[in-house]
C-alpha positions as CSV (number, residue, x, y, z in Angstrom):
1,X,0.0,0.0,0.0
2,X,1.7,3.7,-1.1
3,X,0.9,5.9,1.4
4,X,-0.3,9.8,0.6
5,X,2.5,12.2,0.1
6,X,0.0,14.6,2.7
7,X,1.4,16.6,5.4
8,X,-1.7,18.6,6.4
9,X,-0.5,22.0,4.9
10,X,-3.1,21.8,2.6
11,X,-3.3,25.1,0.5
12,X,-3.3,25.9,-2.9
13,X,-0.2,27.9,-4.4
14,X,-2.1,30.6,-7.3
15,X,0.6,30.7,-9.5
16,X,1.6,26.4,-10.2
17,X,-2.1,25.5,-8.7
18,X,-0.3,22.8,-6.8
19,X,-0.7,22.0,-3.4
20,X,2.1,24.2,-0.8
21,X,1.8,20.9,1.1
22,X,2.6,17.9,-0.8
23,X,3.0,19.5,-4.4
24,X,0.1,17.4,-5.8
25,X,-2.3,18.7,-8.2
26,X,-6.1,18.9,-7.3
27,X,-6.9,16.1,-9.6
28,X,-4.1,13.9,-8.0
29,X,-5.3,15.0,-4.8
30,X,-8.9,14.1,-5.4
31,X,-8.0,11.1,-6.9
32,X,-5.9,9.2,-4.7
33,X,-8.2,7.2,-3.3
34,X,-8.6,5.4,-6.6
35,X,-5.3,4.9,-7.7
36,X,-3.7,2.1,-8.1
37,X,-0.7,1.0,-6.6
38,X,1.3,1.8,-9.6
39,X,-0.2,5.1,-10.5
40,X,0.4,6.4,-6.7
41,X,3.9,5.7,-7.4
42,X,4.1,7.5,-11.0
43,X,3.0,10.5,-8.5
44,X,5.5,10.2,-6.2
45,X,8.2,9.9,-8.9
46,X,6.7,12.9,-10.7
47,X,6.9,15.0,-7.6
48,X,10.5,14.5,-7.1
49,X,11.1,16.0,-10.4
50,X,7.8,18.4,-10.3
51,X,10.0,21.9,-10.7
52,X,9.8,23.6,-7.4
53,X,10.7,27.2,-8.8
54,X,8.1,29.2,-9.9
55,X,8.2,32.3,-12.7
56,X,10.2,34.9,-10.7
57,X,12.8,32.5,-9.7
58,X,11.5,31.6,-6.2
59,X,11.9,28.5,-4.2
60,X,7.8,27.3,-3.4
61,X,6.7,26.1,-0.5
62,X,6.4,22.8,-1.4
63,X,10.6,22.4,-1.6
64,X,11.6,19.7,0.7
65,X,13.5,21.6,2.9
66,X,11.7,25.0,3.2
67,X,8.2,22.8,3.3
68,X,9.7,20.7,6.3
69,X,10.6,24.1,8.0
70,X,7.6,25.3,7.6
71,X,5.9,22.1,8.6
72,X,8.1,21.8,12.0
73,X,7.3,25.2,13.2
74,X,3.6,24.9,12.4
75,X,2.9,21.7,14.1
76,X,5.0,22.5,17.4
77,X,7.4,26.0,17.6
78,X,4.5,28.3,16.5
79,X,1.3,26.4,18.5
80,X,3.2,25.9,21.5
81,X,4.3,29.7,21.7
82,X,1.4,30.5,21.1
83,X,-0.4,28.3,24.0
84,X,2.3,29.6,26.2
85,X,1.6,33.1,25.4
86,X,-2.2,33.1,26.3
87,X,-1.6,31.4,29.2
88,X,0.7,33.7,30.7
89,X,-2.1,36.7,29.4
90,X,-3.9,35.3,32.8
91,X,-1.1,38.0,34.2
92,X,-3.0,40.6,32.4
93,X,-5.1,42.9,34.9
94,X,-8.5,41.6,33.3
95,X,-12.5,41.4,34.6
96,X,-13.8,38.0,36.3
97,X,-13.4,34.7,34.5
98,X,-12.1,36.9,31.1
99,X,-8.6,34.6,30.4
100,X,-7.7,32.5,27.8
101,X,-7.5,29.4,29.6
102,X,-10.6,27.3,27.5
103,X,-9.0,28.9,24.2
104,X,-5.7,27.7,25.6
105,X,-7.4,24.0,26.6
106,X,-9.5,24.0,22.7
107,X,-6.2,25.0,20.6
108,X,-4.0,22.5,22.6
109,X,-6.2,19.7,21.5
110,X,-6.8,20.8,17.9
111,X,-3.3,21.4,17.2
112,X,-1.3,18.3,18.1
113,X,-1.7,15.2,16.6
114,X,0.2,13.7,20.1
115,X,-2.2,13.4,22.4
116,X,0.6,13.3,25.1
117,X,2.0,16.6,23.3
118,X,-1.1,18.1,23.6
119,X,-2.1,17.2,27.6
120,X,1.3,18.2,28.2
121,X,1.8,21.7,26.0
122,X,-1.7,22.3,27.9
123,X,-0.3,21.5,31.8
124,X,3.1,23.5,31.3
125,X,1.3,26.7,30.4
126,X,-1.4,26.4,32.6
127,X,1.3,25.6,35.6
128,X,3.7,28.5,34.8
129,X,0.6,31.2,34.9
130,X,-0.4,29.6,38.2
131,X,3.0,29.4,39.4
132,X,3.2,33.8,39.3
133,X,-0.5,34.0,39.7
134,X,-0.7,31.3,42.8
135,X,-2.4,28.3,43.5
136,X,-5.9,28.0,44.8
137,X,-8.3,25.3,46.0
138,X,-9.7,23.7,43.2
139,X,-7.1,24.2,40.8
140,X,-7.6,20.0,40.6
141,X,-10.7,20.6,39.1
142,X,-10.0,23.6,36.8
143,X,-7.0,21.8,35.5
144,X,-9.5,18.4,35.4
145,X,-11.9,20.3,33.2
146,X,-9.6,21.7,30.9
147,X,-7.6,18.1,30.2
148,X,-11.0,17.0,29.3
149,X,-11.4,19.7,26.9
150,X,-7.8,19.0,25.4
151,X,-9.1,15.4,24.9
152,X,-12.6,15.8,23.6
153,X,-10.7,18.6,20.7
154,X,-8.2,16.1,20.3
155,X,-10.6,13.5,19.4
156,X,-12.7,16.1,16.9
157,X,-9.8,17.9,16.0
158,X,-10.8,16.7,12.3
159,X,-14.3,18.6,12.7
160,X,-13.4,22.0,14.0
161,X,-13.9,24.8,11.5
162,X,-14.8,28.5,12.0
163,X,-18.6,27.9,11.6
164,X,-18.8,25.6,14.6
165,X,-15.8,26.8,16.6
166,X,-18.5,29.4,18.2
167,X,-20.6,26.2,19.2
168,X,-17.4,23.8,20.8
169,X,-16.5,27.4,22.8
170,X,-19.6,27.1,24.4
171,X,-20.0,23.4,25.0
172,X,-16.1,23.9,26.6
173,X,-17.1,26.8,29.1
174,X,-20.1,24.8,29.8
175,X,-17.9,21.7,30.8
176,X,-15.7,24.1,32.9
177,X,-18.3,25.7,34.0
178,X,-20.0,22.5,35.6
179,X,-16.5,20.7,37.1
180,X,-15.0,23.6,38.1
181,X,-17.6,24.8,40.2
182,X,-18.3,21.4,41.2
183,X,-14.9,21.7,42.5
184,X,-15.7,24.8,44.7
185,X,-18.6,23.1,46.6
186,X,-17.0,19.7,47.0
187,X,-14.0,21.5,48.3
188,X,-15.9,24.3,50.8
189,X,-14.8,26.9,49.3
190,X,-16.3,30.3,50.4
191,X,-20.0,31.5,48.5
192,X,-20.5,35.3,47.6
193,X,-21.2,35.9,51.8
194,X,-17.7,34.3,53.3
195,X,-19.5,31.0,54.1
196,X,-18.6,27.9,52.4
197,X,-22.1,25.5,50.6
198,X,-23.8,23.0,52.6
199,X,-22.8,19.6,51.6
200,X,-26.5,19.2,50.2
201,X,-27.9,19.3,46.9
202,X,-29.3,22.8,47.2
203,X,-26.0,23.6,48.1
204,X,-24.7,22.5,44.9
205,X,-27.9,24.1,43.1
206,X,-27.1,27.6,45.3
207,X,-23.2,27.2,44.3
208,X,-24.4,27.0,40.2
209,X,-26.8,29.6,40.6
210,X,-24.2,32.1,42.0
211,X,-21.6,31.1,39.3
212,X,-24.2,32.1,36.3
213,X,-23.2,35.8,36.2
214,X,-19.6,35.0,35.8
215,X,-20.5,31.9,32.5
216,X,-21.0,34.9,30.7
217,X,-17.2,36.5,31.1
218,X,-16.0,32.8,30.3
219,X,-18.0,32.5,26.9
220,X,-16.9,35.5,25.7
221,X,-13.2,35.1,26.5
222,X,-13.2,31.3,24.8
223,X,-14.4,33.0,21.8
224,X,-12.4,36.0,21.8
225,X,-9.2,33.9,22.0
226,X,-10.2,31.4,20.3
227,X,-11.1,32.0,17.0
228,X,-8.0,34.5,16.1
229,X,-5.4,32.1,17.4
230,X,-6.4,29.4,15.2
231,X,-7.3,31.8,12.1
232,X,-3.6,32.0,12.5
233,X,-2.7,28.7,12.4
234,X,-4.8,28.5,9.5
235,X,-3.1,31.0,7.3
236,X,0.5,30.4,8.2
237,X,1.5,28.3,5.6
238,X,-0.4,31.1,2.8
239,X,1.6,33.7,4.7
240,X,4.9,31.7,4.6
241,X,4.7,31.3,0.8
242,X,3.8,34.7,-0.4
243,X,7.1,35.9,1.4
């Protein structure tokens, strides 16, 4: 079986109409699937000696070396900067609940293919902000919530695109939402008056209730974040090639 030449910087360059990625035209592309054995070969061979120059003389994207540059700091120097970098915006004076900590959970999961890369990108960042910021009581559950986050995106990382990334923000804050107060009645944290819940289910109900003011600060943060950071992974590669 001849695997596909795909390395998921799927764009098309204007000038060749080949793909930045893999150098691949769209009917090769498209056509894959139904290739034989022989013909996926033919491909590969063609691509080797496809000309990588285009008509002012400049090295495309799609040359090995500049496309595994490009490649490299897509999938881990740029996303992991840029994880780190809205996690340590939680240092920013900002109003209640308004940080970029779901964003930071969502794009750790959608960028990484490694599961373990992802979990772990997600629980450096969040550790260093905490480490200046300072820990608190249910920072088990807040860190609980967000891991589950990184997993469910890793999972659907496929489906993500800007029309439903609005929708997955708010399924996320909801599923902080839920565990992280959970966390705060389960642990006795203080309510609003100084005075930690009763271990009851109208405790739990009260400790919800008071929390709703504060979903709307986390929604609108998610998306905020969110949807710029990976509009930016999106267009790197186009930006890389019309340099």
């Amino acid at each position: 079986m001849v695997d596909s030449p795909c390395n998921d910087t799927c764009a098309t360059d204007l000038e060749s109409e080949l793909c930045i990625g893999c150098g691949r035209t769209k009917d090769e592309i498209s056509n894959w699937l139904i290739y034989s054995d022989e013909q996926k070969k033919s491909v590969l061979q063609d691509l080797k000696r496809r000309n990588n120059i285009d008509t002012r003389e400049r090295y495309m994207l799609n040359n090995i070396t500049m496309d595994n540059l490009i490649n490299s700091f897509k999938k881990y120097t740029f996303p992991i900067s840029l994880i780190l970098i809205l996690a340590l915006a939680r240092l920013i004076p900002h109003p209640p609940n308004f940080t970029p900590i779901i964003a930071v959970a969502i794009m750790s999961g959608f960028f990484f293919k490694n599961i373990y890369l992802s979990l772990g990108t997600l629980l450096i960042a969040m550790l260093l902000a905490d480490a200046f910021i300072g820990f608190y009581n249910n920072i088990l559950f807040v860190y609980l919530s967000l891991l589950l986050i990184a997993f469910i995106f890793y999972k659907i990382s496929k489906k993500i695109n800007f029309k439903n990334l609005f929708i997955y923000s708010f399924g996320s804050s909801i599923i902080f939402f839920v565990i992280s107060n959970f966390g705060v009645w389960a642990l006795g944290s203080p309510a609003v008056n100084n005075i930690p819940y009763e271990k009851s289910i109208e405790g739990l109900i009260q400790c919800y209730i008071l929390a709703i003011p504060f979903f709307g600060n986390t929604f609108l943060s998610t998306v905020i974040f969110a949807y710029p950071a990976i509009y930016i992974f999106k267009s790197l590669p186009a930006w890389a090639n019309s340099r």
